[in-house]
N, C-alpha and C positions, 0 to 999 in steps of 0.2 A: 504494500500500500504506500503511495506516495502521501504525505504530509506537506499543507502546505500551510504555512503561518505567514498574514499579514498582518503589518503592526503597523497604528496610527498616532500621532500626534498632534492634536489641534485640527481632527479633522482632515490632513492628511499620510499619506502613506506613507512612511518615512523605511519601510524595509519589506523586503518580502524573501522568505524560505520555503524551498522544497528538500525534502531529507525523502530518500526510500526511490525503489524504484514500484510502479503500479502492481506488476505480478496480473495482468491481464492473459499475457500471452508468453512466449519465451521471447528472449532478446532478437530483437531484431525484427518482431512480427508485431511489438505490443503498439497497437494503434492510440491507447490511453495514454501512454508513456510518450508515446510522438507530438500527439495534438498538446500536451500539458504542456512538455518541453518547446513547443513551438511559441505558445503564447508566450511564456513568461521568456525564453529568451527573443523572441522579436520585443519586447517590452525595455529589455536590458541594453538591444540593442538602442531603441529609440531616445533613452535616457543620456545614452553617452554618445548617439551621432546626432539625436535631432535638438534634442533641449540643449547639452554641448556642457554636461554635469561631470564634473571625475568623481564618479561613488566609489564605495568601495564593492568588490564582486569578488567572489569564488565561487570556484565549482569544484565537484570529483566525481568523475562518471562512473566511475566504480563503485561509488556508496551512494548515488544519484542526490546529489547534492547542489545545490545553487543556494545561495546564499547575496543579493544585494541591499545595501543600509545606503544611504543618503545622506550628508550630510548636511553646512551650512550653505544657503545658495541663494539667488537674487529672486525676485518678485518675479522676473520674468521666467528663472530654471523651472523656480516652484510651479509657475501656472503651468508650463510643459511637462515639467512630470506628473503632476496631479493628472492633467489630460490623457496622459501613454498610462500612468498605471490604475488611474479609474476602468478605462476600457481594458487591462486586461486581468482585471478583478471581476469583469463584465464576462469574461471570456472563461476564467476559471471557473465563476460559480454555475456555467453553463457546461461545463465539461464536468464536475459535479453531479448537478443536477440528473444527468445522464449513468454518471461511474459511479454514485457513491459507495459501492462497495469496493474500489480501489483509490479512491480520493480521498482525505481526510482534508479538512478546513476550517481553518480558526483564521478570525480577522478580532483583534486585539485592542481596543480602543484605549487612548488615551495613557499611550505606554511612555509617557515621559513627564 
């Protein structure tokens, strides 16, 4: 089961984790494990090529890990990431909605 924890601040996202891999299918077939990884890294990508943010990121594909935090950033970062990772908060809880027995999801308000 993939885990995935969004954490907020003042109403926005300031991190988001995926730990686990789905267990859908085996490697290389699991279609839950694709669509997840798609969202949340086209997400990661948009934070550090479109808003133009250096957060902090890791992954380990071996323990299916991603991990990106956010840090201090301008009015303008914030409204671009708020925008990239509203939609794919949008995108998770709808790949949920479908997987829950391979999703897990927690979104964390008010974690600072």
């Amino acid at each position: 089961m993939t885990h995935v924890v969004v954490k907020r601040a003042k109403g926005h996202i300031v991190s988001v984790e995926c730990h686990g891999h789905s267990g859908y299918a085996p490697e290389g077939e699991d279609i839950v494990c694709a669509a997840l990884s798609s969202v949340v890294q086209t997400a990661v990508l948009g934070v550090f090529r479109v808003a133009g943010v250096n957060a902090d990121y890791r992954t380990d594909e071996e323990k299916g890990e991603l991990v990106l935090t956010l840090g201090k950033m301008s009015e303008r970062e914030r409204r671009d990431c708020d925008v990239i990772l509203e939609t794919m908060l949008l995108g998770v809880e709808d790949l949920y909605e479908g997987f829950s027995a391979f999703i897990k999801m927690e979104v964390k308000d008010d974690v600072y």
